[in-house]
Every structure is written in C-alpha cells, then in structure tokens.
NUKOLSE-27374 format. One record per residue (C-alpha): residue number from 1; chain; x, y, z. Coordinates in steps of 0.5 Angstrom, whole numbers, m for minus. Layout:
REM residues N
- num, cadena, c1, c2, c3
- NUM, A, X, Y, Z
...
//
This chain:
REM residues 343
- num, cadena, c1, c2, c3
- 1, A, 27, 153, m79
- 2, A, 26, 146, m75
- 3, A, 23, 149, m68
- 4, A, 22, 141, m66
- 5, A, 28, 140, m62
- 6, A, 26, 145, m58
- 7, A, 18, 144, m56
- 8, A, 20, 136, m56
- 9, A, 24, 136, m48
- 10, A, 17, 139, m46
- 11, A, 12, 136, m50
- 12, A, 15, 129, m47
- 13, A, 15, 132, m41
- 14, A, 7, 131, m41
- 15, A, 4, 124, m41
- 16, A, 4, 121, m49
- 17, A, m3, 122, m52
- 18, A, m5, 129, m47
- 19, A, 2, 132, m52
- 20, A, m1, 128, m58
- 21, A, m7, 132, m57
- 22, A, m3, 138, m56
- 23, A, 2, 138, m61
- 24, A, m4, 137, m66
- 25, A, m8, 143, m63
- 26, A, m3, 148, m63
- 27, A, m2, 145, m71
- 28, A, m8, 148, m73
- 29, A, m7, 155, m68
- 30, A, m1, 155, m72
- 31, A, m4, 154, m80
- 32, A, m10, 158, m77
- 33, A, m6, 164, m78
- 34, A, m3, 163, m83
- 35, A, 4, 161, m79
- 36, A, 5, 153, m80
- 37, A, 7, 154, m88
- 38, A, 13, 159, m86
- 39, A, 16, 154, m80
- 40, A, 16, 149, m84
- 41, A, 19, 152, m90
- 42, A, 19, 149, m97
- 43, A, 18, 142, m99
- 44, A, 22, 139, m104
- 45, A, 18, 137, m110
- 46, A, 19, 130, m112
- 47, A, 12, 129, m117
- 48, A, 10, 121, m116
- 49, A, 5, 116, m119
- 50, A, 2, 111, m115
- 51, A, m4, 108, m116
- 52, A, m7, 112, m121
- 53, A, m6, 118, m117
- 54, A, m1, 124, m118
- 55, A, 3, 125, m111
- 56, A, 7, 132, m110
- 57, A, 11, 127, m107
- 58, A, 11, 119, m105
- 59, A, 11, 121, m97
- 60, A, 4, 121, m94
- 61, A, 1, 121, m87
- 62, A, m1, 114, m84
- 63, A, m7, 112, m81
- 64, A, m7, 113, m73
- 65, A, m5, 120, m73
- 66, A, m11, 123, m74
- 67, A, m16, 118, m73
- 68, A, m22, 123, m73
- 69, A, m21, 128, m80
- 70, A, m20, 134, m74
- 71, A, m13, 136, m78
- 72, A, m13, 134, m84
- 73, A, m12, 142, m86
- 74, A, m5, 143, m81
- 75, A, m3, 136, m84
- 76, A, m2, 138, m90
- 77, A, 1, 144, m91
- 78, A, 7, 140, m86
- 79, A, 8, 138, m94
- 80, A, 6, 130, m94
- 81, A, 5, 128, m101
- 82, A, m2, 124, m98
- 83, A, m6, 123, m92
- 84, A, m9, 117, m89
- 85, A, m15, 119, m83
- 86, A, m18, 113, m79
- 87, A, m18, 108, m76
- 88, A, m26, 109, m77
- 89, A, m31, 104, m75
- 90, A, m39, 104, m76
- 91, A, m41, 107, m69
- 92, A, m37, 112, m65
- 93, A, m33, 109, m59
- 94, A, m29, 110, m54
- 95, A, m23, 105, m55
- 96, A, m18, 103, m49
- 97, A, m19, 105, m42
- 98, A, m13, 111, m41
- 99, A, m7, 110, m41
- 100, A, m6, 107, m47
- 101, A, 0, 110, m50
- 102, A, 8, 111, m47
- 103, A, 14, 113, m51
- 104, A, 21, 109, m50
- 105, A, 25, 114, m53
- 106, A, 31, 111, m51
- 107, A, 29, 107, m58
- 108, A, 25, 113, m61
- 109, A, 20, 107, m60
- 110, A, 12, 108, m58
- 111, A, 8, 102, m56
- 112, A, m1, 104, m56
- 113, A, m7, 100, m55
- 114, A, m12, 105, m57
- 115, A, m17, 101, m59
- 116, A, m20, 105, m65
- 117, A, m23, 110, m61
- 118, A, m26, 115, m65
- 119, A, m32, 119, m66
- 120, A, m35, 114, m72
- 121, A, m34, 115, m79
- 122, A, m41, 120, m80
- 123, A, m37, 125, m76
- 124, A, m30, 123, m80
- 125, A, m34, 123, m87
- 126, A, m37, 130, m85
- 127, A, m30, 133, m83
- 128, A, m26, 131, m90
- 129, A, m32, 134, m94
- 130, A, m31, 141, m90
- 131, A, m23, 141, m90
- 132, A, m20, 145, m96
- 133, A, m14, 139, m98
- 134, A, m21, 136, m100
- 135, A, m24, 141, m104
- 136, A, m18, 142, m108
- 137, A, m16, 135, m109
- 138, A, m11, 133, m104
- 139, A, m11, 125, m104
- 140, A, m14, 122, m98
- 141, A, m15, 116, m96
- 142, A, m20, 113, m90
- 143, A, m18, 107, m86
- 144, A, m24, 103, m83
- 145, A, m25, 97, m78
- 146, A, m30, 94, m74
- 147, A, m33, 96, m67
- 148, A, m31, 93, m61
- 149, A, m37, 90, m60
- 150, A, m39, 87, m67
- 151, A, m37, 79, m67
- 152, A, m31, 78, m70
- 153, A, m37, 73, m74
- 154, A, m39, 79, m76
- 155, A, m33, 84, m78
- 156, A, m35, 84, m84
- 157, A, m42, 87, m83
- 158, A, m38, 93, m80
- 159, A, m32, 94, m86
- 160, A, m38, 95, m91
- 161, A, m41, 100, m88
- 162, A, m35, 104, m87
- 163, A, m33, 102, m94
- 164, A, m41, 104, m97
- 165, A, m40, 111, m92
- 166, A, m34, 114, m94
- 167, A, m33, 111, m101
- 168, A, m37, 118, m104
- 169, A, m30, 122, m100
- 170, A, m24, 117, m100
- 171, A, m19, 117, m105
- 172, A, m17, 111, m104
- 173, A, m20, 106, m98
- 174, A, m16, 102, m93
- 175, A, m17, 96, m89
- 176, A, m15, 95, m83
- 177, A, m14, 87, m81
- 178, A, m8, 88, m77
- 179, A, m9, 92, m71
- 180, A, m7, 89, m64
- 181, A, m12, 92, m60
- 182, A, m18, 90, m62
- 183, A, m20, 83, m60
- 184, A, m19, 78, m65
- 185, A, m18, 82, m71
- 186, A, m12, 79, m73
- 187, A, m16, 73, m74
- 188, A, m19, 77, m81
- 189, A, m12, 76, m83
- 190, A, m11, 69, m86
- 191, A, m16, 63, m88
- 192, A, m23, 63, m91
- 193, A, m23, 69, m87
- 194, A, m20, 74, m91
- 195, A, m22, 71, m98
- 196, A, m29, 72, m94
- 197, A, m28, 80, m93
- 198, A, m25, 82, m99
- 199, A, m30, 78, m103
- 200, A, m36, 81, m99
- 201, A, m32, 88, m100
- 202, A, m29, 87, m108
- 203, A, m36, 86, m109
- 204, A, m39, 91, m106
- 205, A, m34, 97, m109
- 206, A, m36, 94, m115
- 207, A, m44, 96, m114
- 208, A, m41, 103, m110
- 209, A, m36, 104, m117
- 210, A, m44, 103, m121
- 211, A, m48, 108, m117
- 212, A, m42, 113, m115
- 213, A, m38, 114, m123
- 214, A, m31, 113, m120
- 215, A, m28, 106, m117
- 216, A, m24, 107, m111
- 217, A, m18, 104, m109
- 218, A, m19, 98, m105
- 219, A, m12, 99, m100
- 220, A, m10, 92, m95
- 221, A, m6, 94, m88
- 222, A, m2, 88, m86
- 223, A, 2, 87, m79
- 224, A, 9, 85, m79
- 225, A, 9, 79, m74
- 226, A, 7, 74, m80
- 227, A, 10, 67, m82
- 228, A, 11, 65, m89
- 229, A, 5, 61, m89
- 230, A, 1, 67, m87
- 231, A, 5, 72, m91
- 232, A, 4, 67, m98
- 233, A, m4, 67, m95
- 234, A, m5, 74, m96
- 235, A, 0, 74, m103
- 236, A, m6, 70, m106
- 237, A, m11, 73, m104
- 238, A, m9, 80, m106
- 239, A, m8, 78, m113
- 240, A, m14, 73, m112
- 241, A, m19, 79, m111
- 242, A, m14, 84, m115
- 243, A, m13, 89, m109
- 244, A, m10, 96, m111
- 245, A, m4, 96, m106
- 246, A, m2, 93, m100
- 247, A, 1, 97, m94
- 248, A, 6, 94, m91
- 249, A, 6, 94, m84
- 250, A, 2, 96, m77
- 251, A, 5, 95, m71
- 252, A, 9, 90, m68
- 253, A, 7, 85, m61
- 254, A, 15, 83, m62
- 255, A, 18, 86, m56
- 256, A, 25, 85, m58
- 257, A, 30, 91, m58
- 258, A, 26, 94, m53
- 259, A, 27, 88, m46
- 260, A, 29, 91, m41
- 261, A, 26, 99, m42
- 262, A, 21, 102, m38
- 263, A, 14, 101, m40
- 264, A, 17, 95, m45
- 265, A, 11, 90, m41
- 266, A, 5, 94, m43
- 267, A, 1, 91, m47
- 268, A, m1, 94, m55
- 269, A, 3, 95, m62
- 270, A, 9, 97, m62
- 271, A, 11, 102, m66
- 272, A, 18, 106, m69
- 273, A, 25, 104, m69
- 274, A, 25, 97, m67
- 275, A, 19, 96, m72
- 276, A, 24, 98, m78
- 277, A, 27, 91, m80
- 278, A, 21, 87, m78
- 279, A, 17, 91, m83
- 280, A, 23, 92, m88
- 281, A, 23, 85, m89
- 282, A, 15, 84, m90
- 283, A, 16, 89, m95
- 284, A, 22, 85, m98
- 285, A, 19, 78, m97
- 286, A, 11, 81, m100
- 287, A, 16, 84, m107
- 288, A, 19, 78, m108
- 289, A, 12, 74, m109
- 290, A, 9, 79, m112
- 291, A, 13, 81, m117
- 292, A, 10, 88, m118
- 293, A, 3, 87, m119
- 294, A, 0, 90, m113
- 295, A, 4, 96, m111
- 296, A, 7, 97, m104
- 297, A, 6, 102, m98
- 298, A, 12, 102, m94
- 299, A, 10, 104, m86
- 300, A, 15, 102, m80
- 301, A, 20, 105, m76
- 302, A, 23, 111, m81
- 303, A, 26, 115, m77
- 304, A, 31, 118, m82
- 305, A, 31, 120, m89
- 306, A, 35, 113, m90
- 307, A, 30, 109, m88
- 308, A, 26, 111, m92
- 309, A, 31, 110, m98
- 310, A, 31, 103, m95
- 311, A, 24, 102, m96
- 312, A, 24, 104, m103
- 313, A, 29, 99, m104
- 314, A, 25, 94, m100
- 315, A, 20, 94, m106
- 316, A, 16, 101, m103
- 317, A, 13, 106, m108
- 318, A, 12, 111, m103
- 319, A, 12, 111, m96
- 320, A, 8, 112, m89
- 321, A, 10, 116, m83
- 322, A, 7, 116, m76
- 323, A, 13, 115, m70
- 324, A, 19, 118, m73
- 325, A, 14, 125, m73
- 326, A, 14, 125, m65
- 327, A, 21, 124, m65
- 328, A, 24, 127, m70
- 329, A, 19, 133, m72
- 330, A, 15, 134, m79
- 331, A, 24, 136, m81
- 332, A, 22, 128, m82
- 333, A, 18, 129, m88
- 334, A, 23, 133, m92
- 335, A, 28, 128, m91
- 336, A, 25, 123, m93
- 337, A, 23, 127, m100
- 338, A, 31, 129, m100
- 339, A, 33, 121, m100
- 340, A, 27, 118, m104
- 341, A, 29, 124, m111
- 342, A, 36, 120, m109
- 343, A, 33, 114, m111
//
C-alpha cells in the first residue's frame, strides 16, 4: 500500500525542511506502533557483499537525511540494505540561517544550503548505540566534516576527532570533502590537501584498529562538479592511501536543467534529476580509472528503479538514495531492488 502519493500534495504544501522534519516524525509515530512494516509491505531480498559487509540489499540511505541519528530505527524498516547518518562535526552547530532548502519539483529536484547543522557527533554516537538496527547488527555508516569555524588549515583536526568519536559505532566512516556549504571545504578535495587529510586519517584508523580490535572502512564522498585533472587527483589518492570505497557524488552547483525555475537563483547544492548524469558520468569516469580496485557507492538524481540500474551499470556496487525519497516516497526503495536483482 504506497500511501506517499497521497500525503506528498500536503507535505509540499508546507515549507521544505518543516515537512522534512514532519515527515520523519510522523515515520517514528508510525514505527512506534507498530505501523510502519504493514504500510511499507515486503522488501524484496537481494543479499549483497560490499566491502566486507552483508547487505539484505545493495540500497542504502545517504547521508543528509538523518544528520542526528534521531531515526535510524523508522529508517530501516522502510527496508534500506544501509544507513548512512551525518554530516557530524566535532561540536554542535546551528548550520545555515532559515530558509535553506526549496523544492524544484518541476524536475524532482532540491537545492539546500544546510551547512552541516547538527547536535554534534557525542549526541549522534549516543543515539546509534541506543537505536535497535545497531544492537542487531544493521550497517551504519557515520558521516563526519568539520565545523564552520575550524580554519580550513585545520580541517583536519576536526575529521579526527569525529573519526576517534565514532569509530567505536560505525560501521563504516565517510569523509565528506565535497559539500557547497560550508566555506572552502571543497578545497580539501585536490592537491597536498587531500593527501595531507587522508594520511592524517589512514593513520589514524590504523592506531584506532589497534585499540578497538576491528578496522573501520574508511569511506571517501566526492562531488560531481570536478574536471579531469581533479578526477584523476583524487583516483591516486584513494588508491595511494588504500581507501575502502568512494561515493560518488554529493550535490552539484551546476544549475543546468533547472534555469528558468523558481528558486533556481538560491544558492546551495543542487540535489535529484538534474544531478543524475553529472553524478552518472563521475562514476563512469572513477570506474574506468580504477578498474575495480576501490568499490563504488552510486548517489545522484535516482528517481526511479532504472536509474538505479543505470548506476549499477555506471560502475556502482550499491547505491544511495535521498531526493528521489521526497518525490516519489519510500516505494522508491523497492524499485530500486526490484531493477538491481535485474542486473
């Protein structure tokens, strides 16, 4: 029973993040009761190996969604195969002022310029460890950055907290060097930069693996707005430093496809459809460079289950869904398995 098409017209009636916040809470009313499992119906099984994981399917959540770990229960019984939670940042912050995110539903698309507001990564570490998805052994990986007022000089001060705070929880950790929105983080993605980061962290999860008894996958997000040159950067760096997986790709500042709509002049990360082939092409381009030695997370603009496939033929193990959701609905999930267990 796919209620969505009929609670979207009112959802969009109210302003984007008030029925994002609404949505997710009305989520955990309807989980709490024991509702959520018989809306959503059966998930289609589609068992998954990736990076050492067993997945029930290769469809996760992608970061963004639930910055804060308060849903992670509701979340997966929607049937996701992963969770991703975050952005986290050492300390708790506020983001950008309101309003800060607006739907372009002519092309199912979202532009937001958040600005990793969050309660802070003790908060989100706190929530996984109560949540039932992590005491049963749901995959879950945590998303971290830096605060808005750390120099960019000292990033990598605050992805080593965030990486020693939640390493005892994650299943797997993601950094994020590619949001718009926070001031010049997208520096982080090129040069002595990066190699500087993901030295200072590799090195670190290896004194982390010692004290802990397990090695975390160390997870690298990248946006789709980059050339050849930054593309190929990156491509050495992650096999330099032996990164576990690359999710390919965050929102876009490209406005092409979306000109002459409403709110297409505010500044953020565009997000959905328009996204798809920038972020397809990424993919396409990392795969062929690669050549299979650091799997793929595809993320971008999946509004159906065929671009999901298309992901997947992209060079994509699994795949990340967050704009298509507010469109079309958690049926979105189901379609995706449905045409992965075709490929």
């Amino acid at each position: 029973m796919n209620l969505y098409p009929l609670a979207r017209p009112w959802l969009f009636c109210l302003e984007a993040e008030s029925a994002h916040h609404l949505s997710l809470k009305a989520m955990d009313q309807a989980h709490r009761f024991g509702l959520l499992t018989g809306l959503i119906g059966k998930v289609p099984e589609l068992p998954t190996q990736f990076c050492g994981f067993n997945l029930p399917n290769p469809v996760g959540l992608a970061a963004g969604l639930d910055k804060d770990g308060k849903h992670i229960d509701a979340l997966a019984a929607l049937g996701f195969g992963f969770l991703e939670i975050g952005t986290v940042t050492p300390l708790p912050q506020p983001g950008n002022p309101l309003p800060r995110m607006f739907r372009l539903p002519e092309e199912s698309a979202i532009i937001n310029r958040m600005g990793f507001n969050n309660d802070g990564v003790d908060a989100c570490v706190a929530r996984v460890k109560a949540s039932q998805f992590y005491q049963s052994g749901g995959v879950i990986g945590l998303n971290i950055g830096k605060n808005a007022i750390t120099p960019i000089e000292h990033a990598s001060r605050d992805y080593l907290i965030c990486l020693q705070k939640v390493y005892e929880v994650a299943s797997y950790v993601t950094v994020n060097i590619s949001s718009p929105n926070t001031k010049n983080l997208r520096q982080l993605q090129g040069g002595q930069d990066l190699l500087d980061l993901l030295s200072a962290l590799t090195s670190e999860r290896d004194k982390l693996s010692q004290t802990f008894g397990k090695r975390v996958p160390l997870f690298l997000k990248i946006a789709p707005d980059l050339d050849s040159e930054g593309i190929q950067s990156i491509a050495d760096a992650l096999l330099r430093f032996k990164i576990d997986a690359l999710i390919a790709t965050n929102t876009t500042l490209s406005r092409i496809g979306v000109e002459n709509l409403e709110y297409a002049d505010e500044v953020g990360g565009l997000s959905g459809k328009p996204v798809k082939q920038l972020s397809t092409q990424t993919i396409k381009t990392f795969a062929d460079i690669l050549h299979g030695e650091i799997p793929i997370i595809g993320v971008g603009g999946i509004i159906t289950g065929q671009d999901a496939l298309e992901k997947h033929h992209s060079g994509a193990s699994v795949v990340q869904l967050y704009s298509g959701l507010i469109f079309k609905g958690p049926q979105l999930i189901k379609d995706a398995i449905v045409a992965l267990q075709k490929s």
